[in-house]
C-alpha positions as CSV (number, residue, x, y, z in Angstrom):
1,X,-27.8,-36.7,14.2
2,X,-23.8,-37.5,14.7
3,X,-21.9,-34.9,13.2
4,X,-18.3,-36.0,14.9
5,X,-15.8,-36.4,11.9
6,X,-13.0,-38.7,11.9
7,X,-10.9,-35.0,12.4
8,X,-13.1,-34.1,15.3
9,X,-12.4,-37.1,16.9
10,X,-9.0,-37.8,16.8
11,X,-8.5,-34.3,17.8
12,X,-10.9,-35.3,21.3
13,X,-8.5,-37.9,21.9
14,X,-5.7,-36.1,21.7
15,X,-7.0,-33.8,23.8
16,X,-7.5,-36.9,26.3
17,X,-4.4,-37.9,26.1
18,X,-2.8,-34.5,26.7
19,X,-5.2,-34.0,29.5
20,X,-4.6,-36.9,31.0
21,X,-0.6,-36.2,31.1
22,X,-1.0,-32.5,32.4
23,X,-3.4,-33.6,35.0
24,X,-0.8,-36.5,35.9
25,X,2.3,-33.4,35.9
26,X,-0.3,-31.2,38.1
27,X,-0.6,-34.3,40.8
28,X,2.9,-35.3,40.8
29,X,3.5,-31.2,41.6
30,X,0.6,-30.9,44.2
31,X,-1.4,-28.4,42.3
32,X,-4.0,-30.7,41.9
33,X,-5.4,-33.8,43.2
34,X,-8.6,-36.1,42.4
35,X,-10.3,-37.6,45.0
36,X,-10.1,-41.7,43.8
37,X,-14.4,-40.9,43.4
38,X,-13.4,-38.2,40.9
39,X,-10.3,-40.1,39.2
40,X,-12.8,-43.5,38.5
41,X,-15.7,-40.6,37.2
42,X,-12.9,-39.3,34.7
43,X,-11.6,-42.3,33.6
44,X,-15.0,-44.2,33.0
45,X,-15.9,-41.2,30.9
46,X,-13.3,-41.2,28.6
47,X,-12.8,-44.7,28.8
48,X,-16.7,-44.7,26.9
49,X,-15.4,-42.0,24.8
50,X,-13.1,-43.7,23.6
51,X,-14.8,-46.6,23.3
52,X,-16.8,-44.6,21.3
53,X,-14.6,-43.3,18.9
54,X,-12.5,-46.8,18.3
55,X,-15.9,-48.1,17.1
56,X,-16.7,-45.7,14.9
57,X,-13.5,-44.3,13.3
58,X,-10.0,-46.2,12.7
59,X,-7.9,-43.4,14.8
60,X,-4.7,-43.6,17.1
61,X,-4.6,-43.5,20.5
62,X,-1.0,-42.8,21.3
63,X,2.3,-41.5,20.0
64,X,3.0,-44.9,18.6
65,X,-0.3,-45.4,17.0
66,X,0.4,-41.8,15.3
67,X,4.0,-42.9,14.0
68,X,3.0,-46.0,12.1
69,X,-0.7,-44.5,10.9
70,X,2.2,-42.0,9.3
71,X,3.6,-45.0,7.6
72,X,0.3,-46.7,6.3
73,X,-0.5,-43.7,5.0
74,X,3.0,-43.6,2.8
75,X,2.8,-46.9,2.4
76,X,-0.9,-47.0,0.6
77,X,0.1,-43.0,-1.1
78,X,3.0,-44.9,-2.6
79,X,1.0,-48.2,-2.8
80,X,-1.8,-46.5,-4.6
81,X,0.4,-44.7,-7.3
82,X,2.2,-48.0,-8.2
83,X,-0.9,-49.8,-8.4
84,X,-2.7,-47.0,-11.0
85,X,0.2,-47.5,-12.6
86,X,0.4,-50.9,-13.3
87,X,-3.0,-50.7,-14.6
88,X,-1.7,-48.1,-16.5
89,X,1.4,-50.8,-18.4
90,X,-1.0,-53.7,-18.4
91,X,-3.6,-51.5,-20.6
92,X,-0.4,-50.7,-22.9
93,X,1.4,-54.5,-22.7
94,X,-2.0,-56.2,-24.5
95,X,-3.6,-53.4,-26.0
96,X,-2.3,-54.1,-30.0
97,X,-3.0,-57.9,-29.5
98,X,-6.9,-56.9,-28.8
99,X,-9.5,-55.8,-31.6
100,X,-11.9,-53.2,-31.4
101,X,-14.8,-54.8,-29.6
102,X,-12.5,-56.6,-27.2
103,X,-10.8,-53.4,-26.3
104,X,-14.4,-51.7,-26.2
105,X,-15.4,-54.3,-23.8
106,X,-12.6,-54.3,-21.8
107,X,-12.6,-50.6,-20.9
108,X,-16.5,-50.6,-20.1
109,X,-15.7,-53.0,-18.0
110,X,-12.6,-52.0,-16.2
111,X,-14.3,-48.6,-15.6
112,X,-17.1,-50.4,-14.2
113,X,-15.6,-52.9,-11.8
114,X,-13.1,-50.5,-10.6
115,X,-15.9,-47.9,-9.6
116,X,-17.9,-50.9,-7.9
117,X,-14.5,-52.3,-5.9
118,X,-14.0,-49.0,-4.3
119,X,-17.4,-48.7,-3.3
120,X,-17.5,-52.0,-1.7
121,X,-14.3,-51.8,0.1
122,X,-15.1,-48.4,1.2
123,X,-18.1,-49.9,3.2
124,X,-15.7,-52.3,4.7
125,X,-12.8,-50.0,5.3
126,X,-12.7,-47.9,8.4
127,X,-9.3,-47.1,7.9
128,X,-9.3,-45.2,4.0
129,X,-6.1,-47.1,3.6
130,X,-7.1,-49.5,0.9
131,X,-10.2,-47.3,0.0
132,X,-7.3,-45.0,-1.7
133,X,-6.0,-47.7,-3.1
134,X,-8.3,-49.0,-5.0
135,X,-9.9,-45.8,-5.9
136,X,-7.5,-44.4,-7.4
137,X,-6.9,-47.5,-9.8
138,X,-10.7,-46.1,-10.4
139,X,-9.6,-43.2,-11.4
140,X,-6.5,-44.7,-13.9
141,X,-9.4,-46.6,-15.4
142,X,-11.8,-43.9,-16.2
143,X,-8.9,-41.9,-17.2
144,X,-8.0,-44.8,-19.9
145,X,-11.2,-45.5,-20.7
146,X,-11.9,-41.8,-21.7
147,X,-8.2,-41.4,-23.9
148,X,-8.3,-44.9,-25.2
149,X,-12.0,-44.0,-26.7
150,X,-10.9,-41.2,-28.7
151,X,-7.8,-43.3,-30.0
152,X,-10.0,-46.0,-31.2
153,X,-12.8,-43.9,-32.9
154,X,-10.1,-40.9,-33.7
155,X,-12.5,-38.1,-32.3
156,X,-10.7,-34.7,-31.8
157,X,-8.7,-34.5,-28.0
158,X,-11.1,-32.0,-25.8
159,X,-9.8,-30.2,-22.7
160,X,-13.3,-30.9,-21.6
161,X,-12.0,-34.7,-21.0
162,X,-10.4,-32.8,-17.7
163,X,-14.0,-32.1,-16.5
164,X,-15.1,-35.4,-16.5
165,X,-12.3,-36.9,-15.0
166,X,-12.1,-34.1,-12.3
167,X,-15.5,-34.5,-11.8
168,X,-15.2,-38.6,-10.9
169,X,-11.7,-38.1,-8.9
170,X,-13.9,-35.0,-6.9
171,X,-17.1,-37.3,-6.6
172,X,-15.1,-40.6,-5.0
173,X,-13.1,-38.3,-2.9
174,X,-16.1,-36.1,-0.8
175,X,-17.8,-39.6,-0.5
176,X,-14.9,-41.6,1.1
177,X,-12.8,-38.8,2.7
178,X,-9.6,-39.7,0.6
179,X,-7.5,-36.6,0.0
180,X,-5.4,-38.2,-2.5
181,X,-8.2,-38.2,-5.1
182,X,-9.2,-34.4,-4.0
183,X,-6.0,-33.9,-5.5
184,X,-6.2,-35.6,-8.5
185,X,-9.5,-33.4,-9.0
186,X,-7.9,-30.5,-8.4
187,X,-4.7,-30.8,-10.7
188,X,-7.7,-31.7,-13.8
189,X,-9.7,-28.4,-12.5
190,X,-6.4,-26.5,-12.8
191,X,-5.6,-28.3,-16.3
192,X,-9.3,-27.6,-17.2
193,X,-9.9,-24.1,-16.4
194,X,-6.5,-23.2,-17.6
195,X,-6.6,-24.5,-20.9
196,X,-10.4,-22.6,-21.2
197,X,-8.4,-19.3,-20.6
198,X,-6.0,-20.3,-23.0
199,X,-8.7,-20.9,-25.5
200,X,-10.8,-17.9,-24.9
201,X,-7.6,-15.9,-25.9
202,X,-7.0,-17.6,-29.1
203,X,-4.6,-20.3,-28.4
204,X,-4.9,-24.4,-29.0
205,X,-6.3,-25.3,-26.0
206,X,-3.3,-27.9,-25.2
207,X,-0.5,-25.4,-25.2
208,X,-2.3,-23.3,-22.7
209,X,0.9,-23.5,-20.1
210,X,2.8,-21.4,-22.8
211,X,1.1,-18.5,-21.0
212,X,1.3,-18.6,-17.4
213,X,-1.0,-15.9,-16.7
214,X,-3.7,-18.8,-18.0
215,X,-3.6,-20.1,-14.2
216,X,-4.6,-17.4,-12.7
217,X,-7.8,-17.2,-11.8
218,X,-8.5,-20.8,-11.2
219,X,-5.4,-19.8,-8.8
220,X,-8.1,-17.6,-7.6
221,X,-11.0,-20.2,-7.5
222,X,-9.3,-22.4,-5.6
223,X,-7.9,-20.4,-2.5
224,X,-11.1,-18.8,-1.8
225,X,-13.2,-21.8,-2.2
226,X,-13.3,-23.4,0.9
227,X,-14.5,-20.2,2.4
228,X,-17.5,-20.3,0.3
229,X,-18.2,-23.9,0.5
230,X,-18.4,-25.6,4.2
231,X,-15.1,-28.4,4.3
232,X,-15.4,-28.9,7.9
233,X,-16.2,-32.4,7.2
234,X,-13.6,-33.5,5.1
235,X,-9.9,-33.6,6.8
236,X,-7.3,-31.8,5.1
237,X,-9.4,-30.6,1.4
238,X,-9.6,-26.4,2.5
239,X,-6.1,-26.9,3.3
240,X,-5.5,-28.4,-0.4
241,X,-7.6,-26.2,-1.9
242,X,-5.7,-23.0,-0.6
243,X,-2.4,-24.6,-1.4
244,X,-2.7,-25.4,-4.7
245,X,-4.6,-21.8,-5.1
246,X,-1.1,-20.0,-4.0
247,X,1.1,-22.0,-6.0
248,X,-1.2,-21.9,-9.3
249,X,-1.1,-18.3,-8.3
250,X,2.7,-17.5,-7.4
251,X,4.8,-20.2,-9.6
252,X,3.3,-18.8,-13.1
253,X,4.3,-15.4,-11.4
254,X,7.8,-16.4,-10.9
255,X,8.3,-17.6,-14.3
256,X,6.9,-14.5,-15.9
257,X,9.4,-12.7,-13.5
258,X,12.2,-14.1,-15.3
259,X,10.7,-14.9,-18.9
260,X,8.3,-12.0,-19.8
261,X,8.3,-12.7,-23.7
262,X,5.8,-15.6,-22.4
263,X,3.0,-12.5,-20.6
264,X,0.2,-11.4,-22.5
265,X,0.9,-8.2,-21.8
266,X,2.2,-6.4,-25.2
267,X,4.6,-4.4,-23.8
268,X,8.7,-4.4,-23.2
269,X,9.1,-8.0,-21.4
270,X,11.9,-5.9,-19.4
271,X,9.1,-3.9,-17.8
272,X,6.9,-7.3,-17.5
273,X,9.9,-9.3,-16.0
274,X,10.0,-6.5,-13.2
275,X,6.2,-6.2,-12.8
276,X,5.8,-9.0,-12.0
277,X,8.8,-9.6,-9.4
278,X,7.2,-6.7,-7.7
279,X,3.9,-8.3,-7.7
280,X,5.2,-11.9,-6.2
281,X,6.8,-10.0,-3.2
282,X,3.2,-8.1,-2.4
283,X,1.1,-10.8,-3.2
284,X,3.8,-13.3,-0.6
285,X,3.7,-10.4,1.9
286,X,-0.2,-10.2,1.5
287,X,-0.7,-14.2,2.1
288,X,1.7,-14.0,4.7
289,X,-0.4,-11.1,6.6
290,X,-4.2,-13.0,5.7
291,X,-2.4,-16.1,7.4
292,X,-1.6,-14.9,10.1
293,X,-4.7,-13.1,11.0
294,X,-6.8,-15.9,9.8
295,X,-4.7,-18.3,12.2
296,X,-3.8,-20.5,9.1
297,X,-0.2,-21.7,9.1
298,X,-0.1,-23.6,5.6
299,X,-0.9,-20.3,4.1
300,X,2.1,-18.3,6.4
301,X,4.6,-20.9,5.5
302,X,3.6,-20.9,1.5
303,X,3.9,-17.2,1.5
304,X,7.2,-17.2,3.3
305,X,8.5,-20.1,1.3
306,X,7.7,-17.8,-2.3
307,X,8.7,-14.6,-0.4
308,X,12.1,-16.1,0.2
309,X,12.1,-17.4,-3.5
310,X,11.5,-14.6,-4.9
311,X,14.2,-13.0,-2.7
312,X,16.5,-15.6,-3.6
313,X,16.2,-15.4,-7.5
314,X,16.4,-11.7,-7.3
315,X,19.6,-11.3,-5.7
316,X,21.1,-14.5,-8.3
317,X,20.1,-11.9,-10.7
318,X,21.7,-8.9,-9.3
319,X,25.0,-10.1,-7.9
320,X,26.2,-13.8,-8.6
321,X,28.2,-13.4,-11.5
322,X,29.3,-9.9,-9.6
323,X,29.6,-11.1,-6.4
324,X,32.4,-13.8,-4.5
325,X,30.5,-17.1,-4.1
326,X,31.1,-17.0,0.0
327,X,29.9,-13.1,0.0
328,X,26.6,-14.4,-2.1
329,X,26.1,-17.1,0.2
330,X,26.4,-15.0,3.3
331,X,24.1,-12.3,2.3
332,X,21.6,-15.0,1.4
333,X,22.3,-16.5,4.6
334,X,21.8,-13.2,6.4
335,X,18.4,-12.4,4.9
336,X,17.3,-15.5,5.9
337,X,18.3,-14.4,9.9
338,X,16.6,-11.5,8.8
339,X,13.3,-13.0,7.5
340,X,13.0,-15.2,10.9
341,X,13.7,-12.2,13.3
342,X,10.6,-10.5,11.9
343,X,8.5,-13.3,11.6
344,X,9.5,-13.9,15.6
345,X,8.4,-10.0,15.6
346,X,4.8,-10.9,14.0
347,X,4.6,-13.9,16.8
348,X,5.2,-12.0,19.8
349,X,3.0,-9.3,18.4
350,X,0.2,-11.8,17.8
351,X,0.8,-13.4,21.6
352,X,0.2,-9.8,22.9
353,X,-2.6,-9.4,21.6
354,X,-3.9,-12.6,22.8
355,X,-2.9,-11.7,25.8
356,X,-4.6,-8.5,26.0
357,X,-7.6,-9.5,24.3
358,X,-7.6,-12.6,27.5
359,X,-7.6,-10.2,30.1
């Protein structure tokens, strides 16, 4: 059984193509030469990989192919948005001119044909291009059909409507690969879980973001997920997953730095305020460590990107309305040279020890 994923092998062919230039640099310097018996071998056998690969995946196959892919995939992001929302209007332009049984039928229906267009073109799109297009118009539709129901038969707003609509967004992105709809699942999980917090304690479940702390452990959830569930398969979702996990995590802990009146925590929001600017610099400096052992750079750069934030905010506090704006700026700028000579420390500590571990 293939298991190659559409990751796996545009990462083979780049590692042909690189090959292929440092094997042409290593001729041209007399390192190494092919015999011409060796050079048709190599070239026969990626050419069939390659072959291989173009048949079964839409992938690029040179530094050009790479730069517009980027733009398609702008293009149909942007494209795919504009698209969900036009759905979106054209539900609202008509919707008082309909009665209830045509507006009944009509969101059955758009639900319907929605989910069966995405199918079909997923079977017929190699690329995912217009697979995200259409399924996230899908998703709009479900997402209508789910709030215009409780508008026509007035039943009760539920946070459990997050559920369901994560749970379609979730299922249409692990069956087509489409990272924009992972997305969309994730930010309804977030919503969900969050507003279930929020509940538990006592609050209406739609002002749950009056309490920051609500996010946390779906913040939680979602950065350790992809270590207990295999995403090997699906290009770009652990890397999601963990992203969204630090900033659910570390945003709701820079607001309660600076708003502590908003913690659950019944105690001076002074001490809450300062708590919890302590805890954002350990839990940055913590990511920032796990990334680096763990060899994941999205998790380094989050954790320096809040470290720095937190940094930032804390000396506005302290010193701008003491200091001289150029003095401000310079020590912000200096802490900033300070932040990338250690990080340059933690490299060249890392490369020794891949050194040493190598020999």
């Amino acid at each position: 059984m293939n298991t190659t994923t559409k990751t796996d092998a545009q990462q083979r062919v780049d590692q042909i193509l690189a090959f292929n230039q440092e094997l042409s640099e290593l001729s041209r310097a007399q390192v190494l030469s092919l015999n011409a018996e060796q050079q048709a071998s190599l070239a026969d056998y990626h050419q069939v990989l390659l072959n291989q690969f173009r048949s079964e995946f839409d992938i690029d196959h040179s530094q050009q192919e790479k730069q517009l892919s980027l733009g398609m995939r702008i293009a149909s992001l942007l494209g795919a948005v504009a698209l969900a929302a036009s759905v979106f209007f054209l539900f609202y332009q008509f919707w008082g001119k309909l009665g209830t049984a045509s507006q009944v039928v009509v969101l059955i229906a758009a639900s319907i044909v929605s989910f069966i267009a995405t199918v079909i073109v997923a079977g017929r799109d190699s690329s995912g291009y217009f697979t995200k297009l259409v399924g996230l118009v899908a998703f709009a539709c479900f997402v209508l059909n789910i709030a215009m129901f409780g508008q026509i038969f007035n039943i009760t707003p539920s946070d459990k409507a997050l559920l369901v609509w994560s749970a379609l967004a979730l299922l249409l992105a692990y069956a087509y690969d489409v990272r924009l709809l992972q997305v969309a699942g994730v930010l309804c999980i977030i919503a969900f879980v969050s507003a279930r917090v929020g509940a538990w304690s006592g609050m209406y479940w739609i002002h749950f973001g009056e309490r920051p702390e609500n996010f946390f452990p779906v913040a939680i959830l979602l950065f350790f997920l992809p270590q207990w569930v295999d995403h090997q398969r699906f290009s770009g979702f652990a890397l999601s997953y963990r992203i969204f996990g630090i900033v659910t995590l570390l945003l709701p802990m820079l607001v309660l730095a600076h708003w502590g009146n908003a913690s659950y925590l019944n105690i001076d929001p002074d001490l809450v305020e300062g708590s919890y600017q302590m805890a954002g610099f350990i839990v940055s400096g913590v990511l920032i460590w796990y990334g680096i052992r763990r060899g994941w750079a999205h998790v380094v750069n989050a954790g320096v990107t809040f470290f720095v934030i937190f940094i930032y905010t804390k000396f506005f506090d302290w010193w701008w309305d003491v200091m001289p704006k150029y003095l401000f700026f310079l020590v912000l700028a200096l802490v900033a040279i300070l932040c990338l000579v250690v990080l340059k420390r933690l490299r060249s500590t890392e490369q020794s020890v891949e050194q040493g571990a190598e020999a």
